[in-house]
C-alpha positions in Angstrom: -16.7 69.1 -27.8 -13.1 70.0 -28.4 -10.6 73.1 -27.5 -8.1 74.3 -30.0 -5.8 76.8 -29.7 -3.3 78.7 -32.1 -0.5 80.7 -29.4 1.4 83.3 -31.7 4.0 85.9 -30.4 1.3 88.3 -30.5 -2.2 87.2 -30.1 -3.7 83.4 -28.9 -6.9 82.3 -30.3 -8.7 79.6 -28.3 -11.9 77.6 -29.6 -14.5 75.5 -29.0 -15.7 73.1 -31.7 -18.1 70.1 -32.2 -16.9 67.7 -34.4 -17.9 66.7 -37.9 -17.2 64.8 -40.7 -15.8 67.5 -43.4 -14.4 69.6 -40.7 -14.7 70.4 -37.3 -17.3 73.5 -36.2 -16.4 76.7 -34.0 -19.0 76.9 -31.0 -17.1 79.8 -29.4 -13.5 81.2 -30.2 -11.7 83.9 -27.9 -8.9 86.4 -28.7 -6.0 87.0 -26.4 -2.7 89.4 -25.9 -0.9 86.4 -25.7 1.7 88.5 -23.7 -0.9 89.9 -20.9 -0.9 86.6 -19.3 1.8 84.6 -17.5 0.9 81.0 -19.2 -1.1 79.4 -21.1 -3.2 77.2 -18.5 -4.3 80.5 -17.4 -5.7 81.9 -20.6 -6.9 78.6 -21.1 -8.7 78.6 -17.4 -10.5 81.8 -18.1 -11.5 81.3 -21.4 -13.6 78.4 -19.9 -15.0 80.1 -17.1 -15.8 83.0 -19.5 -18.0 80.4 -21.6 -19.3 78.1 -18.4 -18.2 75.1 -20.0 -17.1 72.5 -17.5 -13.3 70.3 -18.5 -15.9 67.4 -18.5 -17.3 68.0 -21.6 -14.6 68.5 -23.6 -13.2 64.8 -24.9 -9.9 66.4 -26.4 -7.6 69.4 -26.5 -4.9 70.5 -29.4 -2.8 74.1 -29.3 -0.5 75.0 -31.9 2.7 76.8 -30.6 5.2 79.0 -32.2 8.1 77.2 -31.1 9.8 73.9 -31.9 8.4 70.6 -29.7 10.2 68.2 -27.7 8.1 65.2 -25.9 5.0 67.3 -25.7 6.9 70.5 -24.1 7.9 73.8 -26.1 9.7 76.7 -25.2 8.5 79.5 -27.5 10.2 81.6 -29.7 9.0 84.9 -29.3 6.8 84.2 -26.0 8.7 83.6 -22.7 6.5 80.5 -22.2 7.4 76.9 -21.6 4.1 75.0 -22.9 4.0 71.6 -21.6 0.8 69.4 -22.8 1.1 67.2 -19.6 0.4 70.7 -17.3 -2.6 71.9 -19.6 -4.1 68.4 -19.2 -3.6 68.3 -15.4 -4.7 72.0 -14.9 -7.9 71.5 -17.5 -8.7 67.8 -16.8 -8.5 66.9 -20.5 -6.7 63.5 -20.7 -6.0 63.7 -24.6 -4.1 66.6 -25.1 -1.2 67.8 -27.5 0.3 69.9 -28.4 2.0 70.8 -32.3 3.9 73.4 -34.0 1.7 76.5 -34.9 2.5 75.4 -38.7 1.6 71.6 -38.5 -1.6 73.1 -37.0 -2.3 75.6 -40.0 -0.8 72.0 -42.0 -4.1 70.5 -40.7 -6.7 73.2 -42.1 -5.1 73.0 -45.6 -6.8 69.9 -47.0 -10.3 71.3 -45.3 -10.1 74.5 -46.4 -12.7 76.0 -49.1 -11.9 77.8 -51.9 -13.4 81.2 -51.0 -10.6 80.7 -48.2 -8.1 80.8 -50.8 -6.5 83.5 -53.1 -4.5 81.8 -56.1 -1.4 83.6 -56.4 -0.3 81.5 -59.5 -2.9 78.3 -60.9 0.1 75.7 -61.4 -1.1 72.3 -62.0 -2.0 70.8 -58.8 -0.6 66.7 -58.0 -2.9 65.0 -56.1 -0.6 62.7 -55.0 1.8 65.7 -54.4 3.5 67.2 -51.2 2.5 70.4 -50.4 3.8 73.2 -48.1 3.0 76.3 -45.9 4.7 79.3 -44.8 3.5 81.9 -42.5 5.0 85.5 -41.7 3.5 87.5 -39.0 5.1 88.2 -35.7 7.7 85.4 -36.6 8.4 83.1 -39.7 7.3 79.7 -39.7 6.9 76.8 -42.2 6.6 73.2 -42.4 6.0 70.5 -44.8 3.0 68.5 -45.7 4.0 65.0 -47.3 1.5 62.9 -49.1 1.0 59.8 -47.0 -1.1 57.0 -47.9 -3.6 59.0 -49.5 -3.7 62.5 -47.3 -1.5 65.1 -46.4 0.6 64.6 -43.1 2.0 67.7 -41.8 5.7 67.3 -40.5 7.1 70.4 -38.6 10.1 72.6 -39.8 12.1 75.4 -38.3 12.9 77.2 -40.9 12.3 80.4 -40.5 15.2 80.1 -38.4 17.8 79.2 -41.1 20.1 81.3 -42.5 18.5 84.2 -44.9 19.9 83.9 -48.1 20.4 87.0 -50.2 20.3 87.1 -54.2 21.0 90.5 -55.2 23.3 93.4 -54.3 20.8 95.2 -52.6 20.0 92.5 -50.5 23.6 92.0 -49.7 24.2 95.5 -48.9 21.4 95.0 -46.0 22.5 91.3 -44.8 25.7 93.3 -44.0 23.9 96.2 -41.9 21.5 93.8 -40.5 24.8 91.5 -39.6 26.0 94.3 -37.4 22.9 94.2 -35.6 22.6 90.8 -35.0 26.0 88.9 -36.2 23.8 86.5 -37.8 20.7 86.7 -40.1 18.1 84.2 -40.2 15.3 84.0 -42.6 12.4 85.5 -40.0 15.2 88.3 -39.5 13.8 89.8 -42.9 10.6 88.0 -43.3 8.5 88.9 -40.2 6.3 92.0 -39.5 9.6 93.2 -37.1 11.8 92.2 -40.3 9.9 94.7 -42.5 10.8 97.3 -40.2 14.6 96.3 -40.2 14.1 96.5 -44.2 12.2 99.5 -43.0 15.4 100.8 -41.7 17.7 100.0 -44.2 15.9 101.8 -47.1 15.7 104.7 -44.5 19.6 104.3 -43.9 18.6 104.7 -40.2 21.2 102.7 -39.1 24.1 105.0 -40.4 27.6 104.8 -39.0 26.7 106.2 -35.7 26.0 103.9 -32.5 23.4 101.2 -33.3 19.7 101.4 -32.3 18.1 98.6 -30.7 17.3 95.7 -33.3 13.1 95.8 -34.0 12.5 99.6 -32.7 13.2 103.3 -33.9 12.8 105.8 -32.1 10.2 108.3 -33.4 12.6 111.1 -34.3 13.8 108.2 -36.8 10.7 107.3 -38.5 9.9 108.8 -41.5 7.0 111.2 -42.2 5.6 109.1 -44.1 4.6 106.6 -41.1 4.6 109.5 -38.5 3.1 110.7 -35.8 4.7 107.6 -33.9 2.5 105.6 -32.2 2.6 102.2 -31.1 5.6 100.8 -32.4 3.7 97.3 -32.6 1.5 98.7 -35.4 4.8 100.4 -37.4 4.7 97.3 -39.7 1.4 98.0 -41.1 1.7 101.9 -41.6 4.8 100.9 -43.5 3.0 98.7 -45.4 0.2 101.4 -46.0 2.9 104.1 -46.7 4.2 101.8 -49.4 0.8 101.2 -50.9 -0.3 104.6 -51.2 3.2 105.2 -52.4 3.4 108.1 -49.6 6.9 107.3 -49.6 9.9 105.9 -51.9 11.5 104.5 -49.2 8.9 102.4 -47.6 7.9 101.1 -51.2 11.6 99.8 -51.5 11.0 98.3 -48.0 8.0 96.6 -48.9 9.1 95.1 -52.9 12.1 94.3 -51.2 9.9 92.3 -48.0 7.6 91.0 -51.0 10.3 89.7 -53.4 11.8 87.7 -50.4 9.0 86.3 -49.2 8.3 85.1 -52.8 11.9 83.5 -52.5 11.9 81.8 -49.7 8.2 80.6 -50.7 10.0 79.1 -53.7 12.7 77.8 -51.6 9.9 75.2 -49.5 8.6 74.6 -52.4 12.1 73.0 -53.8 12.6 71.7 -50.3 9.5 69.6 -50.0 9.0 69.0 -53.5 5.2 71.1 -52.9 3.7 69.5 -56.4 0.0 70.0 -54.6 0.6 73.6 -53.8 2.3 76.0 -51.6 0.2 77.7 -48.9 0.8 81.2 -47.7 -0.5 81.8 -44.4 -0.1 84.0 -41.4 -1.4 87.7 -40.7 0.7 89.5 -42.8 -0.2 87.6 -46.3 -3.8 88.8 -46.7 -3.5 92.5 -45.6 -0.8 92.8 -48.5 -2.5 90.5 -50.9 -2.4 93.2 -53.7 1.6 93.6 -53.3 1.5 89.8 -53.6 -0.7 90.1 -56.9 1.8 92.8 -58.0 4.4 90.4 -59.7 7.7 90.8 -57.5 6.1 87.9 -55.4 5.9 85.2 -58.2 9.0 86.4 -60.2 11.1 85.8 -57.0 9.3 82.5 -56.6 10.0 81.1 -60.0 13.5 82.4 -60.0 14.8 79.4 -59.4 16.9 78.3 -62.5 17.4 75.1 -63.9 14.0 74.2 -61.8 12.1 77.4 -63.1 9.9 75.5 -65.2 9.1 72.5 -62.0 8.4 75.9 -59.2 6.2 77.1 -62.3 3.6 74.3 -62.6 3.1 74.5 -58.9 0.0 76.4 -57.1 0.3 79.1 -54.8 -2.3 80.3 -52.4 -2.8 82.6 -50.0 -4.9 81.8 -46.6 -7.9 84.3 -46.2 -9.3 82.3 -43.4 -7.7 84.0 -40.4 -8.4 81.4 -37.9 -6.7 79.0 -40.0 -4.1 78.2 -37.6 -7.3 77.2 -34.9 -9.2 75.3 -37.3 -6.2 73.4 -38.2 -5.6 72.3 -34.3 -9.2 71.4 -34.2 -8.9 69.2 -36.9 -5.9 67.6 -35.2 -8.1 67.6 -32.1 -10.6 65.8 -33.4 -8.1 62.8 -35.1 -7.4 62.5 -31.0 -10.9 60.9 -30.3 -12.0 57.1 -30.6 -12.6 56.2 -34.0 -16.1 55.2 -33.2 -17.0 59.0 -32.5 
């Protein structure tokens, strides 16, 4: 047996898995508020007691982290963790264990995933001897590259999310210059997150005004609109902004979210330039298939392939979006299981 884990800002999944040829299969999986604990041995630690399954039976151990990796240790992003692969494996007894970027782990699941896992966004013509690629918004941005290696798709990891955003219209321009006053610089996942939805959110709201600035990512609830009021949790405001829009409750919050979808289509297109993606892009993360139909809606691929003189290349390439939403687990597990003797 084998653990896998996928640690995200906002919820770690952990899972138990027996190998197999095609790909590996879930025994038990466990959901965690990655935030209520103080590290990730100690999730790790309970989730095993939970399920009575003693470190001796497990031959290997793989968890994706949000975060970029240095010699097997990661500070995360948005978690104030320091995961270190050499303290899970002393605390668990697991001798092989690694750990990856969350998005080389979701690289993993790609060539093992079936098709009613997929949602085409745009058919392309797929290269089989093609790179490919994957992004991910959800709590954060992430991406990474999957280059076509002697035959299969190697996942290399990327921090993109963390470069600078790049705006193409005025619009656009008018918020990088609110959002700069916020944050003197913004990245990518500053606009392409479920927190960078609501900082669109606030733009199209002109809640920032020319008053005092309110704290980057929140509003307080005499600022929200009604169309997302009463306040609530301000952890679930990127989905009832995203439901506003879709029920067209609001014009505001349908701005927020074409403007959210049309760069997230972009920066799609962007990895796909970067990595030369001729076997497909891959859309992944929690955000992508709760707004699949604003994906579907055309502002998503017109972004995309706005990408002149290389309109017609980002146009022959495929574009999927992840249904499976342990994708990120499965991926680790396959990773997991390269970790064992070749003989098993």
């Amino acid at each position: 047996m084998i653990l896998a884990g996928d640690v995200g800002g906002t919820k770690t999944l952990l899972g138990l898995f027996t190998s197999d040829a095609d790909r590996p299969s879930p025994v038990e999986v466990g959901e965690f508020v990655t935030l209520d604990y103080d590290a990730l041995e100690t999730m790790i630690e309970e989730f095993l007691r939970a399920w009575s399954v003693g470190t001796q039976h497990l031959r290997a151990a793989s968890i994706g982290v949000a975060g970029a990796i240095t010699s097997q240790v990661a500070r995360l992003t948005n978690v104030p963790w320091v995961v270190d692969a050499a303290s899970i494996s002393e605390r668990t007894g697991i001798k092989r264990t690694r750990i990856l970027n969350d998005l080389v782990a979701l690289g993993h699941a790609v060539p093992v995933l079936r098709p009613d896992e997929l949602a085409s966004l745009q058919e392309g013509t797929k290269l089989e001897d093609g790179n490919a690629a994957v992004i991910a918004a959800g709590t954060g941005l992430g991406e990474a590259f999957l280059y076509h290696v002697n035959g299969r798709l190697v996942p290399g990891a990327s921090e993109g999310g963390h470069a600078d955003f790049s705006a193409r219209t005025a619009r656009e321009l008018e918020m990088v210059a609110a959002l700069a006053r916020l944050f003197g610089r913004v990245g990518a996942e500053t606009v392409i997150s479920g927190p960078g939805l609501v900082n669109i959110y606030q733009f199209t709201h002109n809640a920032f005004g020319t008053g005092p600035l309110i704290t980057p990512n929140s509003l307080a609830p005499a600022r929200l609109c009604q169309a997302v009021s009463p306040a609530g949790d301000l952890g679930d405001l990127p989905a009832r902004i995203s439901e506003a829009a879709a029920d067209k409750r609001c014009p505001h919050c349908v701005e927020a979210m074409e403007m959210f979808v049309s760069a997230y289509g972009a920066e799609a297109g962007n990895i796909a330039l970067r990595g030369t993606a001729t076997a497909g892009v891959y859309v992944g993360g929690g955000i992508a298939p709760k707004i699949l139909p604003a994906l579907r809606s055309g502002t998503f691929m017109d972004a995309f392939r706005a990408k002149d003189p290389m309109t017609e290349f980002v146009a022959r390439i495929p574009v999927s979006v992840i249904l499976n939403d342990d994708a990120g687990l499965l991926g680790a597990a396959v990773f997991a299981q390269q970790l064992l003797p070749k003989q098993q």
